[in-house]
C-alpha positions in Angstrom: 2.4 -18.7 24.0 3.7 -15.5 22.7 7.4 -14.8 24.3 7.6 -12.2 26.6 10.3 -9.1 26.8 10.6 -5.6 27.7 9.4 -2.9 25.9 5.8 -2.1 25.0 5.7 -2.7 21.2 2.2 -3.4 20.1 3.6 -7.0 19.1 6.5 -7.4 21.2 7.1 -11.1 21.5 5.0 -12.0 18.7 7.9 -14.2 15.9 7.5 -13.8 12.5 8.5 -16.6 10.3 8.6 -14.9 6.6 8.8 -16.5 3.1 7.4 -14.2 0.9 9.2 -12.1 -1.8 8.5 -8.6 -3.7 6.2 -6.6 -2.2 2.5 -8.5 -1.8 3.8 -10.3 1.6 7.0 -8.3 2.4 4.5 -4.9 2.6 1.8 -6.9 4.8 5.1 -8.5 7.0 6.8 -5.0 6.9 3.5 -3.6 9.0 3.7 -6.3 11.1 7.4 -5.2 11.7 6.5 -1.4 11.9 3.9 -2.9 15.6 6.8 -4.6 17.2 6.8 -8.3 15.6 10.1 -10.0 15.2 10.7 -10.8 11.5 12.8 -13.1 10.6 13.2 -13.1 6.6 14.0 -16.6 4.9 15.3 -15.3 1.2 16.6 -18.5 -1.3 20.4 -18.0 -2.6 21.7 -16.9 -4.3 20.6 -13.2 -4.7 17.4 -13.8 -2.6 14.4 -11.5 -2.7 14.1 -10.4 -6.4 12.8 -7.0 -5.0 16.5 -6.5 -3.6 17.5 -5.5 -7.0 14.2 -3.5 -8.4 15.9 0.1 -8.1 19.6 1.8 -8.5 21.4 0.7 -5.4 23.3 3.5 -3.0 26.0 1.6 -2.8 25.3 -2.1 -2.1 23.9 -4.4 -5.0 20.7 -5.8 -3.9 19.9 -2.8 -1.5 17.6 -1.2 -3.8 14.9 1.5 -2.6 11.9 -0.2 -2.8 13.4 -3.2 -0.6 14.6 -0.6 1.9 11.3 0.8 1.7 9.5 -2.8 3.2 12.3 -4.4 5.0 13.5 -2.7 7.6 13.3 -3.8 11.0 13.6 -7.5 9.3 16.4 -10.1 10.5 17.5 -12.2 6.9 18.5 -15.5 6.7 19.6 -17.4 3.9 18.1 -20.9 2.9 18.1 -23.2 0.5 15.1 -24.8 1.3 15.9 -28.4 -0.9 18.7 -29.0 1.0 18.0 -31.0 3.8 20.5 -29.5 6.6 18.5 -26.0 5.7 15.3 -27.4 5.3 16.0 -28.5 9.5 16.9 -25.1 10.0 13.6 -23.8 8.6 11.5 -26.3 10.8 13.7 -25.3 14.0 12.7 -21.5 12.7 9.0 -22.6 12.4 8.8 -24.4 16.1 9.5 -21.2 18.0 7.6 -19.2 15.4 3.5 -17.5 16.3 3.3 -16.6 12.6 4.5 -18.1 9.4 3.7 -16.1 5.9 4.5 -17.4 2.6 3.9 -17.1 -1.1 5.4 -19.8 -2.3 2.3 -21.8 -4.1 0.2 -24.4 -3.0 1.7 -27.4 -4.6 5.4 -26.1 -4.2 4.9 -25.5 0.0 4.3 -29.2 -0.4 6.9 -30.4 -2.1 9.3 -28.2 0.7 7.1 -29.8 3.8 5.9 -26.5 4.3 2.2 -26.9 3.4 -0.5 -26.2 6.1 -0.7 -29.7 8.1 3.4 -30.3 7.6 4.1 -27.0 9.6 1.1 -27.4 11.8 3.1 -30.5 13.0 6.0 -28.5 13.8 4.3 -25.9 15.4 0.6 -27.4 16.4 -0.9 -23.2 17.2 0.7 -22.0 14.3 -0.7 -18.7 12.7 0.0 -19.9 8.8 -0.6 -16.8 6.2 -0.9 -18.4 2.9 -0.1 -15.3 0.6 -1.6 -17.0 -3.0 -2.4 -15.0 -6.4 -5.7 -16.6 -7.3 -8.1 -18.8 -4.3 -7.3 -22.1 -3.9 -10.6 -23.2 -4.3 -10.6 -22.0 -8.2 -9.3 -23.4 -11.4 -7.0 -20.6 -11.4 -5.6 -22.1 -8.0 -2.0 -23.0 -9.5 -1.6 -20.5 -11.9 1.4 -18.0 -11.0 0.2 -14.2 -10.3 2.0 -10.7 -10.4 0.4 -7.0 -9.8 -0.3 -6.5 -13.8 -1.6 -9.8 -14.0 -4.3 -9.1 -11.4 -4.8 -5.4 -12.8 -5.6 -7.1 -16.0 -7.8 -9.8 -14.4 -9.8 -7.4 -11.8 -10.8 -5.6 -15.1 -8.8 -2.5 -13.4 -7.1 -2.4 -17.1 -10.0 -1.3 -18.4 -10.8 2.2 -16.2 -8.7 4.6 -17.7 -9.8 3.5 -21.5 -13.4 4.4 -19.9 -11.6 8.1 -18.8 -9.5 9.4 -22.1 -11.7 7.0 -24.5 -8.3 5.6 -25.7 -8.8 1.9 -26.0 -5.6 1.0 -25.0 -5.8 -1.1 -21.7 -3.3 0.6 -19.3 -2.3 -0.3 -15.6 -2.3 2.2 -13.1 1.5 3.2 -12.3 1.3 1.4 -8.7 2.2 -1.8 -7.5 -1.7 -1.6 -5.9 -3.0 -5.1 -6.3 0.1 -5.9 -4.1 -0.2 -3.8 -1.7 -3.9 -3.6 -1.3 -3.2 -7.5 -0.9 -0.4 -6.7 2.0 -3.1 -4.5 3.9 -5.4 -7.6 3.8 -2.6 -10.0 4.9 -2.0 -8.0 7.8 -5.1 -7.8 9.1 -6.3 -11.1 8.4 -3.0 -12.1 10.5 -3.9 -9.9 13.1 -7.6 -11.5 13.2 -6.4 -14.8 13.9 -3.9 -13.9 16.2 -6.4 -12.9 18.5 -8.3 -15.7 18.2 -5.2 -17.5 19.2 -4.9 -15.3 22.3 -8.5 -16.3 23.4 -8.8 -19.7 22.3 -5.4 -21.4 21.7 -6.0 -22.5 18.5 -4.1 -21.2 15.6 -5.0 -21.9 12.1 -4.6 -21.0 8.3 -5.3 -18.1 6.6 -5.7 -17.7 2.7 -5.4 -14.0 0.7 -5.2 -14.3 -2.7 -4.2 -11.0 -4.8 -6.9 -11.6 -7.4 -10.1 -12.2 -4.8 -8.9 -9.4 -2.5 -7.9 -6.8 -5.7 -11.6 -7.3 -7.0 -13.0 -6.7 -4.2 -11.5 -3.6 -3.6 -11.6 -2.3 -6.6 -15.4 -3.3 -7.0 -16.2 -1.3 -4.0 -17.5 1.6 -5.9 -17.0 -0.2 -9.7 -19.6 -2.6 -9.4 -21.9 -0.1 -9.8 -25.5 -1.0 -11.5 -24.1 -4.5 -11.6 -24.9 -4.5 -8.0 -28.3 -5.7 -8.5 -30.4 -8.4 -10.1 -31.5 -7.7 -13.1 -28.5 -4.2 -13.4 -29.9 -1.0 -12.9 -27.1 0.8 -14.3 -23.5 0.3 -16.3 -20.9 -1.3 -14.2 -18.7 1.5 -12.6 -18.6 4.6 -11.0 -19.7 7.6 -13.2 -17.7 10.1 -11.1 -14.6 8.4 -11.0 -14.7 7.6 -15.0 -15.8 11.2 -15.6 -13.3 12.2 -18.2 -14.3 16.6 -17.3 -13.3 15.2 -13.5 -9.7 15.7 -13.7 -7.2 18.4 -11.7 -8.1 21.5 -13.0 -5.5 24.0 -14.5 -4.4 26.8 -13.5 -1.9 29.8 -14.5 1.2 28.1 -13.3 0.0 24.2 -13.1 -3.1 22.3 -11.9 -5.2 22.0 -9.1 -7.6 19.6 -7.7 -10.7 20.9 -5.8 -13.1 18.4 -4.7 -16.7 19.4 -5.4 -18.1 16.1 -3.8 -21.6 17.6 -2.8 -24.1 19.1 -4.2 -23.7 22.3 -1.6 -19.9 22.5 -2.7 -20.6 24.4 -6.4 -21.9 27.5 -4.7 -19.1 28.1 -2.8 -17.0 27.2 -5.7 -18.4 29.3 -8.3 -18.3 32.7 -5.6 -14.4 31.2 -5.1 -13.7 31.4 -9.1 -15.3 34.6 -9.6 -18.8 33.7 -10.9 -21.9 32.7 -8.8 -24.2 33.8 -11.4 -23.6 30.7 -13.6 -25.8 28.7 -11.3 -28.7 30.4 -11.9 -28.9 29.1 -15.6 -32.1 26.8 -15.4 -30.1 23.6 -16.3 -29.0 24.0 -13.3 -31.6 25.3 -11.1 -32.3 21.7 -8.8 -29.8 19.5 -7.4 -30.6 16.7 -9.8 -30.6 19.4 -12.5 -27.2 20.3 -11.6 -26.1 16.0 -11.0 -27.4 15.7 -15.2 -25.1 18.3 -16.1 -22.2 18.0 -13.7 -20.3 17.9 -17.1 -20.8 21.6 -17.5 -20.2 22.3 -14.2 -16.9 20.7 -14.5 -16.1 22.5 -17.7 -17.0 26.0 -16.4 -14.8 25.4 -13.8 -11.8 24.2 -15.8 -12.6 27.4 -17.6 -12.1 29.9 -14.8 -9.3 28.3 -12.8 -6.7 29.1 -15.1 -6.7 32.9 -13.8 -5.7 32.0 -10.7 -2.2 30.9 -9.5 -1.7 27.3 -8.1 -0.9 28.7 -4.7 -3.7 31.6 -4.7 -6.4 29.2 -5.4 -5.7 26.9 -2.8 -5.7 29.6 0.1 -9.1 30.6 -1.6 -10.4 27.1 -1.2 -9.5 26.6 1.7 -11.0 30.1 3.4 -14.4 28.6 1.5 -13.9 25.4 3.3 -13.3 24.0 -0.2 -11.6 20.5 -0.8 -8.4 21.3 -2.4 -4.5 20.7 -2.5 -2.5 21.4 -5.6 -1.4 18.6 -8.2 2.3 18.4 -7.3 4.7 16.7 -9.3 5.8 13.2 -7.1 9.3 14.5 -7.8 8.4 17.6 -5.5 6.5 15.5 -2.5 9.5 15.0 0.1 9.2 19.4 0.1 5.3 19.2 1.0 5.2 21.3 4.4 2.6 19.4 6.1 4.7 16.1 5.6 7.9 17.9 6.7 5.6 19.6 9.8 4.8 16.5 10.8 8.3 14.8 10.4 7.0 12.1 7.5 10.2 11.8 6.1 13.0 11.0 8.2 16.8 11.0 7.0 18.8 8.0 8.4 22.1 6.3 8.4 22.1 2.9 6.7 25.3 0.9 8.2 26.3 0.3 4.7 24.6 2.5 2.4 24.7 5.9 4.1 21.8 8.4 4.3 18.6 7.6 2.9 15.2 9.0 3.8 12.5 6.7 5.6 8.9 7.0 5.6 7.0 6.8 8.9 4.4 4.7 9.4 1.5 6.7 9.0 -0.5 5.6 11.9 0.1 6.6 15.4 -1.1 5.2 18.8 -1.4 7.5 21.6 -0.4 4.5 24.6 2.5 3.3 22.4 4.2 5.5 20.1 6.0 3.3 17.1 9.5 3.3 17.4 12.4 3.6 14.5 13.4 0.5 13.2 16.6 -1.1 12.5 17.6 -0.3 8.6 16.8 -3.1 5.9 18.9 -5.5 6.5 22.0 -7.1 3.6 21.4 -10.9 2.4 21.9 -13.2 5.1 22.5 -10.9 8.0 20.6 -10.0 11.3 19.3 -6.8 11.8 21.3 -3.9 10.9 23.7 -2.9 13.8 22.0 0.0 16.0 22.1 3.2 13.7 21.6 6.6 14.8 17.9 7.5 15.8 16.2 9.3 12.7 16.2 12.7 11.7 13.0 14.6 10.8 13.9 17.3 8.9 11.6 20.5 8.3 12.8 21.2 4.4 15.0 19.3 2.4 17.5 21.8 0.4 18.1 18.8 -2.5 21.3 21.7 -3.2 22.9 20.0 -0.5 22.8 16.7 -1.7 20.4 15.6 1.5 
């Protein structure tokens, strides 16, 4: 049974046993977290989660940005799980937990006693979240996986060489594949969870980065490989469209989202010349679909006499999908995020102000509340901090 408590947190009473590191199970336990789940995070000495250290601290060694950004909320505790005193500790952990998440591989949860049917012993309804790189089911079962890896291995490596026809295989600058993975993790988790609510029975759950990547990714990649025989290259055209970039403008760029074939009209009047459309190579919709190239270039062509700014406000009086290309350094000043209090500034216990994201769902019956701050190795939550801070602006002159 899930414990009960006060409160109406989406998961209140719902334990969280995690042993994952980086990002790939921490982001997935982090939304878990962010619902009402208590999280308790298992981290092996001594420096625990690697991810501690991706980032220039604030003060605190091991309290680097991106772990503050998926930890919070989290309780840690320190194990060494081939000792046997701590090894106990992590089975007394298990019996009172709902959930138990882990990456560690297959044949390595055995060797700890914390494969599938070991913990099921301990906890006979367990929820058990097997966080692997590749399927278990597949030669590839043991090998060890990281977010490039699985870029390179979905064949996402291979989309931007398709773009700038540079034949360099490049990774998108994201840790995607793991967080993608996360999203999947958490829902999967949530799935069986309430299957456990209606039946009793808990059970194992397998996401591997490289099954759940690819299929993302394939969504709109797969393209003519979709059927049997092909009808068509693998791959979206529009997305590898090299002319299908932001467009510039006389003080930066701009992207505007001509995503139907009704948009150009209103685009063209916008950018100061609706006659161009009435060329004949243009004059059907699939006319205009053959040569969407030219399109594209015509319009890179006349947005640079408009500002950034002016552009946008004409767009959006058209009804015109469009938001300027802002530099990420520049996002935390974006007045929508700011209107709708995105960022909040907080008080770490031991690192001092830092700015949180909020979790960018909302439910009307039960708002989300702040969290507790990412907790230091080997300590419960962070002591109660003061509630956030939304700010309107952030004046970086000021050092916020």
């Amino acid at each position: 049974m899930i414990a009960g408590g006060d409160g109406k947190a989406l998961l209140k009473g719902v334990k969280v046993i995690d042993l994952t590191s980086v990002v790939f199970g921490p982001y997935c336990t982090q939304i878990l977290a962010d619902l009402g789940a208590d999280v308790i995070k298992v981290e092996a000495p001594p420096a625990g989660d690697v991810f501690r250290h991706a980032g220039k601290p604030a003060v605190t060694p091991g309290m680097g940005p991106g772990f503050i950004a998926i930890n919070r909320g989290k309780q840690s505790v320190m194990l060494d799980l081939k000792s046997p005193d701590d090894a106990a500790t992590m089975r007394n952990l298990l019996a009172e937990a709902d959930i138990f998440v882990l990456n560690v591989r297959g044949k390595a949860a055995e060797r700890l006693g914390l494969d599938y049917d070991s913990v099921r012993a301990v906890r006979p309804d367990i929820i058990y979240l097997h966080c692997v790189g590749f399927g278990q089911d597949g030669p590839y079962a043991d090998l060890p996986a990281y977010d490039d890896v699985i870029q390179a291995a979905s064949g996402t490596t291979s989309l931007l060489p398709r773009v700038d026809g540079n034949p360099q295989a490049r990774y998108l600058p994201s840790l995607i594949a793991d967080k993608v993975s996360g999203l999947h993790g958490a829902y999967a988790v949530m799935a069986a969870l309430i299957h456990r609510l209606r039946t009793g029975e808990g059970q194992q759950v397998e996401v591997p980065m490289f099954e759940a990547f690819t299929s993302f990714m394939l969504v709109e990649h797969l393209g003519g490989l979709t059927f049997d025989p092909p009808n068509a290259p693998v791959c979206y055209p529009r997305q590898i469209d090299p002319h299908r970039q932001p467009f510039r403008t006389a003080d930066g760029y701009i992207s505007i989202a001509a995503y139907t074939d009704r948009d150009w009209g209103p685009l063209f009047r916008v950018l100061g010349n609706p006659g161009f459309l009435e060329a004949p190579e243009f004059a059907t919709p699939r006319d205009r679909f053959h040569n969407i190239a030219r399109l594209y270039e015509e319009a890179a062509r006349l947005t640079q006499q408009f500002t950034t700014d002016d552009l946008a406000r004409r767009c959006a009086e058209a009804n015109l999908p469009a938001q300027p290309a802002r530099d990420i350094a520049t996002i935390m000043d974006d007045p929508h995020l700011a209107a709708t209090g995105f960022f909040r500034r907080r008080e770490h216990p031991s690192e001092g102000g830092y700015f949180e994201m909020r979790p960018p769902v909302a439910f009307s019956a039960v708002p989300l509340e702040p969290l507790d701050p990412a907790p230091l190795l080997n300590a419960a939550k962070s002591p109660a901090a003061p509630k956030p801070v939304s700010l309107p602006s952030i004046n970086r002159d000021k050092g916020d």
